[in-house]
Structures are given as C-alpha cells and as structure tokens.
N, C-alpha and C positions, 0 to 999 in steps of 0.2 A: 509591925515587924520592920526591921530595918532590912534595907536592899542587899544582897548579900553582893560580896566580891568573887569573881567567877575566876580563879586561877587553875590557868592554863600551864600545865608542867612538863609539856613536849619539851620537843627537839626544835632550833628554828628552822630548819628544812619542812618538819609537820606544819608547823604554824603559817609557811608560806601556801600549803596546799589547802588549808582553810581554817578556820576557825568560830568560836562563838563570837558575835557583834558586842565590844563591852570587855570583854574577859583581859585580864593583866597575864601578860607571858612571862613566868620564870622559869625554864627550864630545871628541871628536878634537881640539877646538881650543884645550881644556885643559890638555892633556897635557904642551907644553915646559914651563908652573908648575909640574907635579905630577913631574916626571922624576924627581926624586931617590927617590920614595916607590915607582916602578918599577924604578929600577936597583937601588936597595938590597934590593929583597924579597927578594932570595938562594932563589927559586926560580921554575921555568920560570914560563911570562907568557904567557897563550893569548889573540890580539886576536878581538875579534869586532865584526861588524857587520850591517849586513841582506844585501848577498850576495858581501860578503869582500874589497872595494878598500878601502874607507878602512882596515880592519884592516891589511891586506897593507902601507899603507903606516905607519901608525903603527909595526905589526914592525919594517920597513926603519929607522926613524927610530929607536926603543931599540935595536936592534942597535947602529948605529952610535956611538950615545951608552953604550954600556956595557955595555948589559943582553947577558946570556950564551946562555940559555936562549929563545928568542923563537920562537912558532909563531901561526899564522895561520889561522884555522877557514875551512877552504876552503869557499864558499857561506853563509857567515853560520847568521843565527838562520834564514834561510828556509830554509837544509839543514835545519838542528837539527828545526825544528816539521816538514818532510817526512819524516825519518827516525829522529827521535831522540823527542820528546816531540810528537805529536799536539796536545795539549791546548794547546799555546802557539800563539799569532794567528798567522796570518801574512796580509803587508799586501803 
C-alpha cells in the first residue's frame, strides 16, 4: 500500500494551533485550483479537519472529480489529539 497523503483542509489560524506531523495544508476553498495536484498524486488522499465535515465533504468533491482512493478522518484532528497524539491542541 502506498503512504497515503494526509490533507489538511482547515483554516491557517487552525493549522497554527496544531496539526498532523506530514499532512499538506489546503485550506477548503483552495482546493478546486489545487485539484489537479490531488487527482494526480496516484495515492490514497486522507482529508482532515477539526471534527470531519469540511473533510467529509472536500472527499465527496475529489471522489467525484477523479481521485480514486479518498478517505475522511472521522472526528478530525480533535479525534487525533483525543486518541492518537496527546500532545497536539485541541481547540
């Protein structure tokens, strides 16, 4: 399995207060400029936000435009920092 791309689709004020280690920041309303540089990665596309609707729908929106591989961090980075790393803010 190929490494998957963790896109990050906050706001940059979110992404100052923390983030996953790794993850490319587009903020959501970037995203239809940047499509070609999602569709093309040629591997999975993991969206994230702070508690998983804007991801959920950025996923919907690369699915449909191409992208193959598309998953949705259920609960955002506020899961992440509950269960996964501590040490990241949560706001």
């Amino acid at each position: 399995m190929k490494t998957p791309l963790v896109l990050d689709v906050r706001e940059d004020w979110e992404v100052q207060v923390g983030r996953i280690p790794g993850s490319l920041h587009i903020p959501m309303q970037k995203i239809p400029t940047r499509l070609h540089e999602l569709v093309d990665a040629g591997r999975p596309i993991v969206c994230y936000c702070h508690h998983g609707m804007r991801s959920m729908q950025v996923a919907m929106f690369l699915e449909h435009r191409g992208a193959r591989e598309v998953y949705n961090l259920v609960g955002g980075i506020d899961a992440w920092a509950r269960l996964v790393d501590p040490a990241c803010a949560r706001y």
